[in-house]
C-alpha positions as CSV (number, residue, x, y, z in Angstrom):
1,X,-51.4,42.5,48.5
2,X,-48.3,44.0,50.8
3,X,-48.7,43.1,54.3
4,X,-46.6,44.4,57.5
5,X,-46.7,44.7,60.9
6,X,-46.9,48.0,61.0
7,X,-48.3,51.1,59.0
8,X,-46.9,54.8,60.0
9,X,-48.5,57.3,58.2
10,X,-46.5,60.7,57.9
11,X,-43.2,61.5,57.7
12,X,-43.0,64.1,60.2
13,X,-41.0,63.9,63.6
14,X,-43.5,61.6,65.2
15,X,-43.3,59.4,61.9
16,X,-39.5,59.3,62.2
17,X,-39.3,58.0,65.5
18,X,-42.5,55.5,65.5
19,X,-41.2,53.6,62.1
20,X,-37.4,53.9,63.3
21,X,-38.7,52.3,66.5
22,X,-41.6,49.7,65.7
23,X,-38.3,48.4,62.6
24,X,-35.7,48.2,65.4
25,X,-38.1,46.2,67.6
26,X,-38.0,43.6,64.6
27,X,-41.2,44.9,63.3
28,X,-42.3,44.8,59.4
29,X,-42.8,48.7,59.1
30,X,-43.8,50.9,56.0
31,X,-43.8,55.0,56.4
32,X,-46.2,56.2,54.1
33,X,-45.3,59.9,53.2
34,X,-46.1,62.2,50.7
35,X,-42.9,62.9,49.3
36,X,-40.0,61.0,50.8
37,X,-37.5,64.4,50.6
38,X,-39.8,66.6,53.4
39,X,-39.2,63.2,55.4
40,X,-37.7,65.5,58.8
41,X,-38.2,68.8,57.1
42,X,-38.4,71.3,59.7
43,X,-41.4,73.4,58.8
44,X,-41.3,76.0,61.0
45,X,-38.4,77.5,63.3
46,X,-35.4,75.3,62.6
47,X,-34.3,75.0,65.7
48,X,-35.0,72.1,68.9
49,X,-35.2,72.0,72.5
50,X,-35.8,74.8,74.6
51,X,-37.7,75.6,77.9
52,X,-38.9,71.8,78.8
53,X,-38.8,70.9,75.3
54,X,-35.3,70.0,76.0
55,X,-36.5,67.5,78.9
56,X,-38.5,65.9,76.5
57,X,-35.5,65.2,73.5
58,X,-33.3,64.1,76.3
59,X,-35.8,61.8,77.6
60,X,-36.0,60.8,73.8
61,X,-32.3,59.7,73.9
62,X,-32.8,58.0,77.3
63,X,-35.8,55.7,75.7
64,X,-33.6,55.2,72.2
65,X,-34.5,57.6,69.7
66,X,-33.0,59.3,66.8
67,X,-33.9,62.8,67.4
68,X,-31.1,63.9,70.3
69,X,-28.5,63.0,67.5
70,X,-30.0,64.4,64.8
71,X,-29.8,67.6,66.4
72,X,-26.6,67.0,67.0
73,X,-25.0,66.5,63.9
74,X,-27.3,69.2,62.9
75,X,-26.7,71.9,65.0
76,X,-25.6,75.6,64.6
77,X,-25.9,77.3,67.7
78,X,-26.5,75.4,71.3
79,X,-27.5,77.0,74.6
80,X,-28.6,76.1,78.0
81,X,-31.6,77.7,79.0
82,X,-32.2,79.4,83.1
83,X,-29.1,78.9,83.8
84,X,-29.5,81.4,86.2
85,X,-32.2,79.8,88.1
86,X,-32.5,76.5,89.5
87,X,-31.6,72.8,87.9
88,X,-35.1,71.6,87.7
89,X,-35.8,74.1,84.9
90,X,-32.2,74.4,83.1
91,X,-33.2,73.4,79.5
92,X,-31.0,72.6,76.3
93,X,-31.6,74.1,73.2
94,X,-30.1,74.2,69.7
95,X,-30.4,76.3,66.5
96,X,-30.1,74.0,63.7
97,X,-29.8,73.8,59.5
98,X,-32.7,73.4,58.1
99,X,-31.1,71.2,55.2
100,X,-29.0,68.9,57.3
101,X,-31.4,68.2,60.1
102,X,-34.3,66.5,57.2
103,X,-31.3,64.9,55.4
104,X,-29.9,63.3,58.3
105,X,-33.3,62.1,59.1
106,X,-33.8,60.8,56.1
107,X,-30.2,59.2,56.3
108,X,-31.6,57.6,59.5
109,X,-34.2,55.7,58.4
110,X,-32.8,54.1,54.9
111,X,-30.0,52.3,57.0
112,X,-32.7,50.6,59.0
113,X,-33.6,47.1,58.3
114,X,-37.6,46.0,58.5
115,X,-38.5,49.4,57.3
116,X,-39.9,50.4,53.4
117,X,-40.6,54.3,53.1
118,X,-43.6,54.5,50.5
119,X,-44.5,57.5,48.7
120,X,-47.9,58.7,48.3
121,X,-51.4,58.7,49.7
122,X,-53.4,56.9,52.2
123,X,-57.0,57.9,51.0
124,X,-58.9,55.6,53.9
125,X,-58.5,53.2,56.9
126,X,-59.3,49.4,56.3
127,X,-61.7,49.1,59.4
128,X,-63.4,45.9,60.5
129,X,-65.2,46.2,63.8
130,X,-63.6,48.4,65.8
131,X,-60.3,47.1,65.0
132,X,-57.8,48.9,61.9
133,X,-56.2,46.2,59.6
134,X,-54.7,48.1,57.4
135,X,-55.0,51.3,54.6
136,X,-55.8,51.7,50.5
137,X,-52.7,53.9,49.5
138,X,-52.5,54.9,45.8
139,X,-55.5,52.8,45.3
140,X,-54.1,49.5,46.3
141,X,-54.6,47.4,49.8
142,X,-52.0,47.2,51.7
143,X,-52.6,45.6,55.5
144,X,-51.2,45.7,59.0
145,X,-51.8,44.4,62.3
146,X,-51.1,48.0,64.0
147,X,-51.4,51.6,62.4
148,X,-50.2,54.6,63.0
149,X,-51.2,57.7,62.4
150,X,-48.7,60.9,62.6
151,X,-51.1,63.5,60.3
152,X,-49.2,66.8,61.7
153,X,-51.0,69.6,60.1
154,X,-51.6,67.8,56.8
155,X,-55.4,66.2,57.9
156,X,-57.6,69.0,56.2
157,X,-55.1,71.9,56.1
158,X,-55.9,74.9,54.8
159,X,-53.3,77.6,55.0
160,X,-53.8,81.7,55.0
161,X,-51.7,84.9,54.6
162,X,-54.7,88.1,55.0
163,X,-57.9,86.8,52.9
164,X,-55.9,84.1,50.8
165,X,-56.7,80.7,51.5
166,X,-54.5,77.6,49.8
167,X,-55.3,74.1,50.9
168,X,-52.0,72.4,52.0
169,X,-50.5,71.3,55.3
170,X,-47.6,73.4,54.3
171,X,-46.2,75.5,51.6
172,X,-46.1,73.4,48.0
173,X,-47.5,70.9,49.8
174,X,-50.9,69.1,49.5
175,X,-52.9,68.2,52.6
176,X,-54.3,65.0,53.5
177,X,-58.3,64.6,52.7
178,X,-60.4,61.3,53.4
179,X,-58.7,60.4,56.8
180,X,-60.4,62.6,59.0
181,X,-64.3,62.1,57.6
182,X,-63.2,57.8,57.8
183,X,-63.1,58.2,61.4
184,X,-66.0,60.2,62.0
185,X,-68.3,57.5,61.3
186,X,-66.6,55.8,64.3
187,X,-67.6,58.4,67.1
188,X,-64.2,60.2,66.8
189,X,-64.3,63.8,68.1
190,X,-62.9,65.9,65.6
191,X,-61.4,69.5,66.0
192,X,-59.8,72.4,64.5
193,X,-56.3,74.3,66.0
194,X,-54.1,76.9,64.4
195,X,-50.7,77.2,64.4
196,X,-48.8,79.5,62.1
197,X,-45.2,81.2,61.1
198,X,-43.1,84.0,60.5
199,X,-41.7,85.7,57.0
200,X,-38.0,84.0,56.1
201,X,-35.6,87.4,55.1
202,X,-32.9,87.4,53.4
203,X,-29.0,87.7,55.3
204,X,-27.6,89.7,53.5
205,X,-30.7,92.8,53.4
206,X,-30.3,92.8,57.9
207,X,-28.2,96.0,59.0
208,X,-25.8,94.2,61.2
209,X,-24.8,97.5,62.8
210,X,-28.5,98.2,64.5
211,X,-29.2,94.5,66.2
212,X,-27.7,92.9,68.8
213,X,-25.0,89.7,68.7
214,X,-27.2,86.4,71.0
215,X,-24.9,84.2,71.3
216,X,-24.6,80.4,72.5
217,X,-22.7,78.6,75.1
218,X,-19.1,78.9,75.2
219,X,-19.3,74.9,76.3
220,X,-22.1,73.7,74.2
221,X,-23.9,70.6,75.8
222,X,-25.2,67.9,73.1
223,X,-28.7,66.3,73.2
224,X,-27.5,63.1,73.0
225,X,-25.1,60.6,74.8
226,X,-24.1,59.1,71.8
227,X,-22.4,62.7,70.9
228,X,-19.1,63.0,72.0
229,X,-19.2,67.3,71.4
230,X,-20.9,69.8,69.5
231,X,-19.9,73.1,68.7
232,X,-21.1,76.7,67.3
233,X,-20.8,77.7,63.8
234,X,-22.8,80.9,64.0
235,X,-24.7,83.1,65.9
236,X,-28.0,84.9,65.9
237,X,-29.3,88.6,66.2
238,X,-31.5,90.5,68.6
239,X,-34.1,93.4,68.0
240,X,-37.1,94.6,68.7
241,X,-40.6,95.8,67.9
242,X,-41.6,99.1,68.1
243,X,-44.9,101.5,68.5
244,X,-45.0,102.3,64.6
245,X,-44.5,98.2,63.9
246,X,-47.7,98.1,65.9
247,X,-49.7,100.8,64.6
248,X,-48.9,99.1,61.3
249,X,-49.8,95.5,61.6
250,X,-53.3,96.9,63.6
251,X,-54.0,98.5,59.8
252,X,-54.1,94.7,58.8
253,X,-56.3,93.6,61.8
254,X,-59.4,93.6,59.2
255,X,-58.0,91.7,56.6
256,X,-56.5,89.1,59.4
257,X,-58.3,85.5,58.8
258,X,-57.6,85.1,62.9
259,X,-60.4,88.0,63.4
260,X,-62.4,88.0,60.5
261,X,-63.5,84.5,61.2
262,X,-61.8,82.8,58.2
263,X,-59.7,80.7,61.3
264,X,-62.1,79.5,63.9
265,X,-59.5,77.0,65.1
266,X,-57.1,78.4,68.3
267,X,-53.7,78.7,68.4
268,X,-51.1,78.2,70.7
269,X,-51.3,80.4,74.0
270,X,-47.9,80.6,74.5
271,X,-46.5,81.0,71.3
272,X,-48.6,83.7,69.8
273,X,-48.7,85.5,66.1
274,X,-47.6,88.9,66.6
275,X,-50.9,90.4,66.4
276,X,-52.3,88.0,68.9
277,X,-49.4,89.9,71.2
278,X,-50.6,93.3,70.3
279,X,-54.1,92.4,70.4
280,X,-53.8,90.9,73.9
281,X,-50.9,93.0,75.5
282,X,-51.9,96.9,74.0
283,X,-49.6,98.2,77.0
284,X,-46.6,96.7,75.5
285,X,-44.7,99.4,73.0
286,X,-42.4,96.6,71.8
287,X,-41.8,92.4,71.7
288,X,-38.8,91.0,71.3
289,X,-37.9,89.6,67.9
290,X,-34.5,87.3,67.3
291,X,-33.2,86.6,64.2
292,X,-32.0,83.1,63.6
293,X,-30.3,82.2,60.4
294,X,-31.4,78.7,59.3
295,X,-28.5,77.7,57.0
296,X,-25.0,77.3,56.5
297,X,-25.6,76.6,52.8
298,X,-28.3,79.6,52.3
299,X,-29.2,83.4,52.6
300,X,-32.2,82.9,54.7
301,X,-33.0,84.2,58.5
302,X,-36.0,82.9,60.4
303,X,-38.2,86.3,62.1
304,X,-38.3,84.4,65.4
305,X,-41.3,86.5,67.4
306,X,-42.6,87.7,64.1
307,X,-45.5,84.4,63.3
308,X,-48.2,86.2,61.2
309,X,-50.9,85.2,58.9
310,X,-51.7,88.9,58.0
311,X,-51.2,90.3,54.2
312,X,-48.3,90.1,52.4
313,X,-47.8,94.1,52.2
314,X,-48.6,94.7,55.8
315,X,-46.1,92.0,56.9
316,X,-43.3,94.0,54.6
317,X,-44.1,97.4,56.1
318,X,-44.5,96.2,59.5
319,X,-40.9,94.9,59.3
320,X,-39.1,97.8,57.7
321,X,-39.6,99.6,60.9
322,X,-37.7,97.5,63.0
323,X,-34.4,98.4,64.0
324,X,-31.7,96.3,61.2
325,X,-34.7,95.4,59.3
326,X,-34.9,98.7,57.2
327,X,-34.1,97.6,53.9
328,X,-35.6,94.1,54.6
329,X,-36.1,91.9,51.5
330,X,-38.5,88.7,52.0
331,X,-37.6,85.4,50.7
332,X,-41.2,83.6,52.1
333,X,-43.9,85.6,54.0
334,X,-45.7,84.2,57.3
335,X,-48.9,82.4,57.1
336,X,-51.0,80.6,59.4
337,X,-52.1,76.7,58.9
338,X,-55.6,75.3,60.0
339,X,-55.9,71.7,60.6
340,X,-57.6,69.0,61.7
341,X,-57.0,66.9,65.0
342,X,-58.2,64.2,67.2
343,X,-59.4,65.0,71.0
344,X,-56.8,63.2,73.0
345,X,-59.0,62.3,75.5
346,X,-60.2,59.5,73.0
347,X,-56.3,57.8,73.9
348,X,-55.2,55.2,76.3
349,X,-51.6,56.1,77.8
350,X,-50.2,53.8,75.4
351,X,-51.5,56.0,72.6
352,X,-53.8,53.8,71.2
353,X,-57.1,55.0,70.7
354,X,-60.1,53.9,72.8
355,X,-62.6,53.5,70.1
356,X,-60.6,51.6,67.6
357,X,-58.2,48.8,68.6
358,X,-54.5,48.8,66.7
359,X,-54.6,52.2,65.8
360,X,-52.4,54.8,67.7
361,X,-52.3,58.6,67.0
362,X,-49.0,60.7,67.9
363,X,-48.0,64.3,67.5
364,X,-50.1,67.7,66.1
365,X,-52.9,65.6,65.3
366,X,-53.7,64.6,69.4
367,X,-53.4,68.7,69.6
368,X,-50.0,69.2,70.4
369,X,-47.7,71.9,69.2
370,X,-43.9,71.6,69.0
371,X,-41.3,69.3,67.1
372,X,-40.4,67.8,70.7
373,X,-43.4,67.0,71.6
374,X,-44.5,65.2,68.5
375,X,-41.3,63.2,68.1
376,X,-42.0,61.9,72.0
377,X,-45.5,60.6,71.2
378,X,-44.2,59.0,67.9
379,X,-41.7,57.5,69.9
380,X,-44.3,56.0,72.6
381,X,-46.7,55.4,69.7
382,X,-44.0,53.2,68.1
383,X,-42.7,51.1,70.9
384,X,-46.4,50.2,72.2
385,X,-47.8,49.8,68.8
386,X,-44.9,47.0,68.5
387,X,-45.3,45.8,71.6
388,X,-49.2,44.8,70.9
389,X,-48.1,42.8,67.7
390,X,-45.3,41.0,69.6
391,X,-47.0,39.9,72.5
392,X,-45.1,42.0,74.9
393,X,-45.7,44.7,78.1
394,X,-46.9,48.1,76.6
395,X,-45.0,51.4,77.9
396,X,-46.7,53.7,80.1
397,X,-44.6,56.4,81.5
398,X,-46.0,58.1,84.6
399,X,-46.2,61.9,85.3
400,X,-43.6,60.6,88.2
401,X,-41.4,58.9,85.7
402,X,-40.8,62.1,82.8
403,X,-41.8,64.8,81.4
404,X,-43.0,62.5,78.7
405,X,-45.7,60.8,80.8
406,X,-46.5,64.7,82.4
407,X,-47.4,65.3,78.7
408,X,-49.3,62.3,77.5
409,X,-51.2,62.4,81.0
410,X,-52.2,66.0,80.7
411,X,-53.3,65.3,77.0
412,X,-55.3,62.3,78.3
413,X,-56.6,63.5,81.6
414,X,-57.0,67.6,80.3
415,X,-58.1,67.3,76.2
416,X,-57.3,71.2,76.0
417,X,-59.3,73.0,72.9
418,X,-55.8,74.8,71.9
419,X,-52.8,73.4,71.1
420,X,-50.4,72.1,74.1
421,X,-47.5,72.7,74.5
422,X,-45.6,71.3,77.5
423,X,-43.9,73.5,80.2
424,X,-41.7,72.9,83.4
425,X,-44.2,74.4,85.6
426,X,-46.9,71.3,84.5
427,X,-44.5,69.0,86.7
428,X,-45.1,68.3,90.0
429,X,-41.8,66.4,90.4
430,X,-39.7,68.5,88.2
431,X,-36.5,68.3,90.5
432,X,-36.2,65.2,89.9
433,X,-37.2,64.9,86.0
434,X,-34.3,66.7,85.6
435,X,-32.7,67.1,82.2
436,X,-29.2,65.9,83.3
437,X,-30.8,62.7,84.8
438,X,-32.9,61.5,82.4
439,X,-30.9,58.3,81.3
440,X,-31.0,57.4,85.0
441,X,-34.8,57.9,85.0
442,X,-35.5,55.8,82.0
443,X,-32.7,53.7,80.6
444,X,-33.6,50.7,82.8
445,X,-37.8,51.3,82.1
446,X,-37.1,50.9,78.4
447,X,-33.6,49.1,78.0
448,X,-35.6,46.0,77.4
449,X,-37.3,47.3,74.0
450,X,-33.4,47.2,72.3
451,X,-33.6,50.7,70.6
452,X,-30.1,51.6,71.7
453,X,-27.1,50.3,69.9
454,X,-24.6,49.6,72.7
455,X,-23.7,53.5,73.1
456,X,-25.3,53.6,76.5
457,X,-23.1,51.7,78.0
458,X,-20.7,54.3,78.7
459,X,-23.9,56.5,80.5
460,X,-24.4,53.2,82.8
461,X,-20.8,53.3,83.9
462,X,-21.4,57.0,84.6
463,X,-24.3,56.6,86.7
464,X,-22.3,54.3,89.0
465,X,-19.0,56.1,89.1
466,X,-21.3,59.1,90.5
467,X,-23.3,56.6,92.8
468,X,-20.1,55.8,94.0
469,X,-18.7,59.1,94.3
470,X,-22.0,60.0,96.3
471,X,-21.6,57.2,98.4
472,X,-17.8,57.9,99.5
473,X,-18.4,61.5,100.3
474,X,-21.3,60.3,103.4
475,X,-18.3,60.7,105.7
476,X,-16.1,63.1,104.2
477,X,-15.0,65.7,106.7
478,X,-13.1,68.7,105.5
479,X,-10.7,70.5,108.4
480,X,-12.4,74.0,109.4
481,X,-9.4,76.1,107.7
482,X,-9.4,74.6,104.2
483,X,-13.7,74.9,104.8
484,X,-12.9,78.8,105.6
485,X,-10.4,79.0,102.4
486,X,-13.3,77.8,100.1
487,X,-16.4,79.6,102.1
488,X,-13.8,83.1,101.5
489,X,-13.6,82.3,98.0
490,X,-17.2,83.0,97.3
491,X,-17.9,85.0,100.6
492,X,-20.2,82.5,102.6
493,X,-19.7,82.6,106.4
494,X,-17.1,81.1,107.9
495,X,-17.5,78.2,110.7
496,X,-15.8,77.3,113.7
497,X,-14.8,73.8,113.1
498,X,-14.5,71.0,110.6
499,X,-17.6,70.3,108.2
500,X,-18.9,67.5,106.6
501,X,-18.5,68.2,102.7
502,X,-22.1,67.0,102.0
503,X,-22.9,69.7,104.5
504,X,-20.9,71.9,102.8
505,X,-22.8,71.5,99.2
506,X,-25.6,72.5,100.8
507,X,-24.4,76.3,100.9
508,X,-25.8,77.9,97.8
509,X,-22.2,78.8,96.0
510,X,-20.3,75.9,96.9
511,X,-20.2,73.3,94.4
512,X,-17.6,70.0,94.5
513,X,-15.7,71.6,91.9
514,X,-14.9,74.0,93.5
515,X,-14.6,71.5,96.2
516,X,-11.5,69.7,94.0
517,X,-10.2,72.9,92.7
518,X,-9.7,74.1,96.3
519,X,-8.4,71.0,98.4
520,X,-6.7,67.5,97.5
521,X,-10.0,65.6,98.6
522,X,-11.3,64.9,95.2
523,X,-8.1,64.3,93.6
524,X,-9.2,61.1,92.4
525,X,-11.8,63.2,90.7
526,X,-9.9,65.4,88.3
527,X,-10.0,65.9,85.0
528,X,-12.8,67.2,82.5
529,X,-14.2,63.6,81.8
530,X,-15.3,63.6,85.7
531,X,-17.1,67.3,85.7
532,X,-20.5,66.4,84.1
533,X,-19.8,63.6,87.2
534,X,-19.3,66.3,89.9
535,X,-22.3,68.3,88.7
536,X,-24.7,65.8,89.1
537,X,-24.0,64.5,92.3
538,X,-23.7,68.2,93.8
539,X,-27.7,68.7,92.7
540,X,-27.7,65.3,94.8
541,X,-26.2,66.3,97.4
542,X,-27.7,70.3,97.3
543,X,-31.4,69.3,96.9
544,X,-31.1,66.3,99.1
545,X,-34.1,67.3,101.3
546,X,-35.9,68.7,98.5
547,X,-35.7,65.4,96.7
548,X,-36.6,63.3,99.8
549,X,-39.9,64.9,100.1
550,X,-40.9,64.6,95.8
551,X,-40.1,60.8,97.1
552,X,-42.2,60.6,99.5
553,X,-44.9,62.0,97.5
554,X,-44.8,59.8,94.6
555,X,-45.1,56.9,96.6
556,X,-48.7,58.2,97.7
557,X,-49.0,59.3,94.2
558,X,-49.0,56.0,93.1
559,X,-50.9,54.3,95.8
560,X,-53.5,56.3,94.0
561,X,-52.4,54.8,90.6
562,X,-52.5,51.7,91.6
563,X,-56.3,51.7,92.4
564,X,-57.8,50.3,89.4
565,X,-61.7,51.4,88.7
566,X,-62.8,48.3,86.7
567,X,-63.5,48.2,83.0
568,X,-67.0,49.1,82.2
569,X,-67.6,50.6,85.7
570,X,-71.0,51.9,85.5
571,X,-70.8,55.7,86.8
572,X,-75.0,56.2,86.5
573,X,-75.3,53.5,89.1
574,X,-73.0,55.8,91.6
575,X,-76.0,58.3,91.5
576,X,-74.4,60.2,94.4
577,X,-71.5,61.8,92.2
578,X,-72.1,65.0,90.1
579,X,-73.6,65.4,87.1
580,X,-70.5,67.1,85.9
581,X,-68.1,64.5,87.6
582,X,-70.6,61.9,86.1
583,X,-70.0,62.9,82.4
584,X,-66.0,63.8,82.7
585,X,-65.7,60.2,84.2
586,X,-68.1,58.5,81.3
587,X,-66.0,60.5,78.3
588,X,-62.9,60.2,80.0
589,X,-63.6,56.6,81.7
590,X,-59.7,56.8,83.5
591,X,-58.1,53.6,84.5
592,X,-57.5,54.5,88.1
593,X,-58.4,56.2,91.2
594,X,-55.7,58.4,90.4
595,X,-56.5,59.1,86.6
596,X,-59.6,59.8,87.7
597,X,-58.5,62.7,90.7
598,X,-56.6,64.6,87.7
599,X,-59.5,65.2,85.4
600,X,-60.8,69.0,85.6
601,X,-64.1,68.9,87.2
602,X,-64.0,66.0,89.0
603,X,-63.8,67.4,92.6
604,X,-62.5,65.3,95.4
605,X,-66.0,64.5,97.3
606,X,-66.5,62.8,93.9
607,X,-63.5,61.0,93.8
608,X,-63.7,60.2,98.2
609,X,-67.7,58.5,96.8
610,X,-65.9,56.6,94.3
611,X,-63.4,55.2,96.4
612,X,-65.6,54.2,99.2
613,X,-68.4,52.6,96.5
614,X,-64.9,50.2,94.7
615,X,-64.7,49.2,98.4
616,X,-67.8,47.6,98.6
């Protein structure tokens, strides 16, 4: 009988970085997958990052995982996001192959010592008491001291295009039956979600002349720090719907499994099927469609806008009457994929479950949505699972500390019934969980569990020179003409004497680049290794006051964090509280004061009661 550590079950992005992570921390780890070559496959768009998405993989490469440089070396076509807006939302995204990015993974993980991949199924949990101890895969024993389960869509899956129905997690691909019913008999609260994805077409069958050129940066930024550059190799298409597209896919409305009951599981708000759009936004005559090829080494382009589950010959006409897509041919049509999943209110922050001890969930199955997302939970999942078998302090991120913790609190705290997806605007602090600073946020928080490889050293050194940099410019004065040269150059009003050059970064279009390019101040500064440098320290410097005050409020945030509500605390005996407060706080049963103020429908007369009755 095998016996390790740790158990990962699934091969998927949350997978990869909770085996990577539990071996690295000197853990015995085996990944149980299906197949070991869909190890990384990206199963629906090709592509990571995006609107806080990209937080999260840059917080991945702060903590030490392998996802940032995976999309790296992966990497077509690379583009910061809002740009035009403010810093707190800018957000890194890339377009990548779908061949390299799995094989890379897969790369990954064989040069990793402590880790066996294993192929095949797990068809139950070894349980004794309420604590996991390890699985029968292919019929045989094999035990653990921690489990993880990454399921993804696999637990249960049935997938649809119009009235057919083929059980599978994903095309050609078998789903995963036994898991989910084992855990029922423990009190687990089991639900359905929906997520699906568009037709594939073929390259070569677009009318180039009719669609629009979206290109990427023309100074593409790389996820991780352990990437020296990255570059675009191709670029990808715009077009859009029309009123006949509509009037077309509406004919398939009655044969759709979404409203003819056949899916009763919901999908994600903000990443609808395109008759979810129609359905819900009739006064739209057309949605926005990109096309995004997914290989360097094939013919295929990825209907970005386009996620359908409706019938095959409805998807085909529907298609041909958008502008390029005339003479469309379809290498795989769109099809939506019903699932299984866990309510994540049933997890600790750690990501280990509350009903059974040593076994941790992470990604689609605790009702996420989103590559990104699953890869951060694996990530967490991995570390705490082996820090419970070493003996060591668990990681909790706070909603203070990273988008990561913003995520894992909300999933916690919020248990939505359709898939999450995480967003900038769920951030209170979102200033400072910037995506430019996220080494500074977490390196030190996680240095400690020895996921990185000695490449961070050069971000450390970084993150002083800047400190530094910030710290000699206090006192900086620049004389009042050279201030008037620079306030010309991008018409700001002129002063009438010398300025401070903090003072001066506080003006909207005055950066310290422009700040070096324009005076001899910075010359210590110059050069391109410094700009990344420079930027930085102007949001510092620009959002000073801004930043003072999210400051301020975290420290009152986590004087509320800080108040623990006891194990076991017995809510009946509190008989003023709420009936609904009452049964949020029993299902939930929070760790602290300030857990507890976050949960919907626990109003803050409930939570004033509670504090005053910890007190006595």
């Amino acid at each position: 009988m095998k016996q390790y550590d740790i158990i990962v079950i699934g091969g998927g992005h949350a997978g990869i970085e909770a085996a990577r992570a539990s071996a690295r921390m000197l853990c015995s780890t085996a990944l149980i997958t299906m197949s070991t070559s869909t190890i990384g496959v990206l199963s629906c768009n090709p592509s990571i990052g995006g609107s806080a998405k990209g937080h999260l993989v840059k917080e991945i490469d702060a903590i030490g995982g392998i996802m940032p440089l995976i999309a790296d070396r992966s990497g077509l076509q690379f583009k910061m996001l809002n740009t035009s807006k403010g810093p707190a939302i800018w957000s890194p995204r890339s377009q990548n192959d779908k061949f390299l990015y799995p094989m890379y993974a897969q790369q990954s993980l064989q040069n990793i010592g402590n880790l066996e991949i294993l192929e095949g199924t797990v068809e139950k949990l070894l349980i004794s008491g309420r604590e996991v101890y390890g699985v029968i895969y292919n019929g045989e024993e094999i035990r653990c001291k921690a489990l993880i389960l990454c399921g993804g869509t696999f637990l249960n899956g049935i997938m649809y295009t119009g009235k057919e129905q083929t059980v599978g997690g994903r095309i050609n691909e078998k789903a995963a039956r036994g898991l989910s019913d084992s855990l029922l008999e423990y009190g687990f609260e089991i639900g359905r979600l929906k997520t699906g994805t568009p037709p594939r077409i073929y390259a070569d069958s677009i009318d180039y002349a009719k669609v629009r050129i979206e290109s990427g940066d023309e100074s593409p930024t790389p996820f991780s720090h352990r990437t020296t550059h990255v570059k675009n190799t191709m670029v990808c298409y715009g077009t859009n719907t029309s009123k006949q597209t509509h009037a077309i896919l509406e004919q398939g409305f009655i044969d759709s499994p979404m409203f003819t009951g056949l899916i009763t599981g919901r999908g994600p708000r903000y990443c609808p099927s395109i008759e979810d759009k129609i359905y819900r936004f009739q006064e739209r005559d057309s949605h926005q469609i990109i096309l995004e090829p997914e290989s360097l080494f094939g013919n295929s382009v990825y209907v970005n806008g386009f996620s359908t589950s409706l019938p095959k010959e409805i998807q085909e006409q529907a298609l041909r009457t958008i502008p390029g897509l005339e003479h469309v041919r379809i290498e795989k049509y769109g099809y939506a994929v019903e699932y299984d999943f866990f309510y994540p209110y049933q997890l600790m922050y750690t990501l280990e479950s509350k009903r059974l001890n040593r076994l941790y969930t992470a990604g689609q199955i605790n009702g996420t949505s989103g590559y990104e997302e699953a890869a951060s939970q694996g990530l967490i999942a991995g570390i705490n699972a082996a820090a419970k078998v070493k003996g060591i302090p668990e990681l909790i991120l706070e909603r203070s500390d990273a988008y990561i913790g913003v995520m894992i609190d909300d999933l916690v705290n919020k248990s939505s019934d359709e898939p999450y997806r995480i967003f900038t605007s769920l951030a209170e602090y979102r200033l400072l969980l910037r995506q430019d600073n996220a080494f500074e946020r977490l390196y030190e928080k996680t240095a400690h569990y020895g996921l990185h490889g000695g490449s961070e050293r050069k971000v450390v050194k970084s993150i002083q020179l800047r400190k530094e940099l910030e710290e000699s410019l206090q006192q900086v004065r620049i004389p009042k003409d050279s201030v008037n040269d620079i306030y010309a150059s991008v018409q700001e009003t002129p002063v009438k004497e010398s300025e401070l050059i903090t003072t001066m970064c506080k003006r909207p279009s005055v950066t310290l680049s422009l700040i070096r390019e324009k005076t001899s101040v910075l010359d210590s500064w110059k050069g391109t290794a410094f700009d990344s440098i420079l930027r930085q320290a102007d949001i510092d410097i620009k959002y000073e006051g801004y930043i003072a005050r999210h400051l301020a409020d975290i420290e009152k945030f986590k004087e509320l964090e800080h108040k623990v509500i006891p194990t076991g605390y017995d809510y009946d005996g509190l008989t003023s509280l709420s009936s609904e407060s009452r049964e949020k706080l029993k299902k939930i049963k929070p760790q602290s004061i300030g857990q507890a103020s976050r949960i919907p429908g626990v109003s803050p007369t409930d939570i004033s009661l509670l504090v005053i009755d910890l007190k006595r």
